[in-house]
Legacy VTK file of the C-alpha trace (Angstrom):
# vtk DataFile Version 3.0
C-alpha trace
ASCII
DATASET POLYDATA
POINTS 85 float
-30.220 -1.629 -7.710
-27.617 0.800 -6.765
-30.461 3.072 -5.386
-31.483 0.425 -3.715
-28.410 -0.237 -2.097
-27.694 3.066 -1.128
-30.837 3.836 0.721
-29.667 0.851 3.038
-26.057 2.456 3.901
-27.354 5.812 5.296
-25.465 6.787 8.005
-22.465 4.212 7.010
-22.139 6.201 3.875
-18.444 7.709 4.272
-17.541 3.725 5.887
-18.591 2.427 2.954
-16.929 4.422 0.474
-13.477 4.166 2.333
-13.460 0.852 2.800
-12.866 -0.072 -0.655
-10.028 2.916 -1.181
-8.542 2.029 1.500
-8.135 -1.753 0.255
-7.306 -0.760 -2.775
-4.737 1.598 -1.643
-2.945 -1.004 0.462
-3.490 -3.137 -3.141
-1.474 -0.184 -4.571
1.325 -0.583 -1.750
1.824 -4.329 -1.881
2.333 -4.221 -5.667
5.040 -1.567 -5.059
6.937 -3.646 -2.562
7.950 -6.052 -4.972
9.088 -3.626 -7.788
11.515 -1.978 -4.855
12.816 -5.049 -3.807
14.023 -6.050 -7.971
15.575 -1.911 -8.345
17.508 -3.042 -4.610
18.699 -5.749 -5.777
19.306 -4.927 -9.605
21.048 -1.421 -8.624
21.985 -1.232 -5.388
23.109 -4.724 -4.765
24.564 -5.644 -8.322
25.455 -2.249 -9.401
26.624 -1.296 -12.940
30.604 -2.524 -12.278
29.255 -5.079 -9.889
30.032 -3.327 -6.588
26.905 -2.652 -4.167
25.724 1.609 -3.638
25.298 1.741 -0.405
23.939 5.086 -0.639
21.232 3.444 -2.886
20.439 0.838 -1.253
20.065 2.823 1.975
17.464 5.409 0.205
15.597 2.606 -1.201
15.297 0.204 2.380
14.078 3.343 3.723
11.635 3.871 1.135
10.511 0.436 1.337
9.932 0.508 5.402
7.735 3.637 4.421
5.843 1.615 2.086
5.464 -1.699 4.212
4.302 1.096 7.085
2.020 2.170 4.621
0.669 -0.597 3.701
-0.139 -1.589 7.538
-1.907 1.105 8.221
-4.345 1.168 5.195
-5.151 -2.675 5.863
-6.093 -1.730 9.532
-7.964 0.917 8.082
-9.478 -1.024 5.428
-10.965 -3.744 8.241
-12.299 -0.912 10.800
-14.147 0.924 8.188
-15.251 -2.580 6.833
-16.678 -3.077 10.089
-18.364 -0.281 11.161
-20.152 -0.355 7.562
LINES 1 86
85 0 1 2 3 4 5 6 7 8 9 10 11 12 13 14 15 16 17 18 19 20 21 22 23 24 25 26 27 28 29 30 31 32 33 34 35 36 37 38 39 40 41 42 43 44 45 46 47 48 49 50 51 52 53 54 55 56 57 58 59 60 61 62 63 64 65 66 67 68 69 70 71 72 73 74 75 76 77 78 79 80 81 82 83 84
């Protein structure tokens, strides 16, 4: 079946194969985003003595606009390779 398949993809090959990493990649990203948000909140907010790092949570915002960025651009990705395949 898969030889099947892949005789009908010819010249959408490399589409057809980055489609799926790139969905899964933005996959990847969306399950990060959550896991920064509870570290922001759990160490940067909260803190050990129950004073907010600043410097933390600073570092990690940043690092979560990165990821939401990220993830943007492999769902656009994603849906133009998706469509040219």
């Amino acid at each position: 079946m898969i030889k099947r398949l892949s005789k009908c993809i010819r010249e959408y090959k490399l589409p057809s194969i980055l489609a799926p990493i790139s969905v899964t990649l933005e996959v990847v990203m969306e399950t990060i985003i959550p896991l920064l948000m509870a570290n922001l909140i759990d160490f940067g907010i909260q803190g050990n003595n129950g004073a907010g790092d600043m410097g933390y949570v600073l570092r990690t915002s940043i690092i979560l606009v990165v990821c939401c960025l990220l993830s943007m651009t492999f769902g656009m990705l994603s849906g133009r390779w998706a469509a040219i395949a």
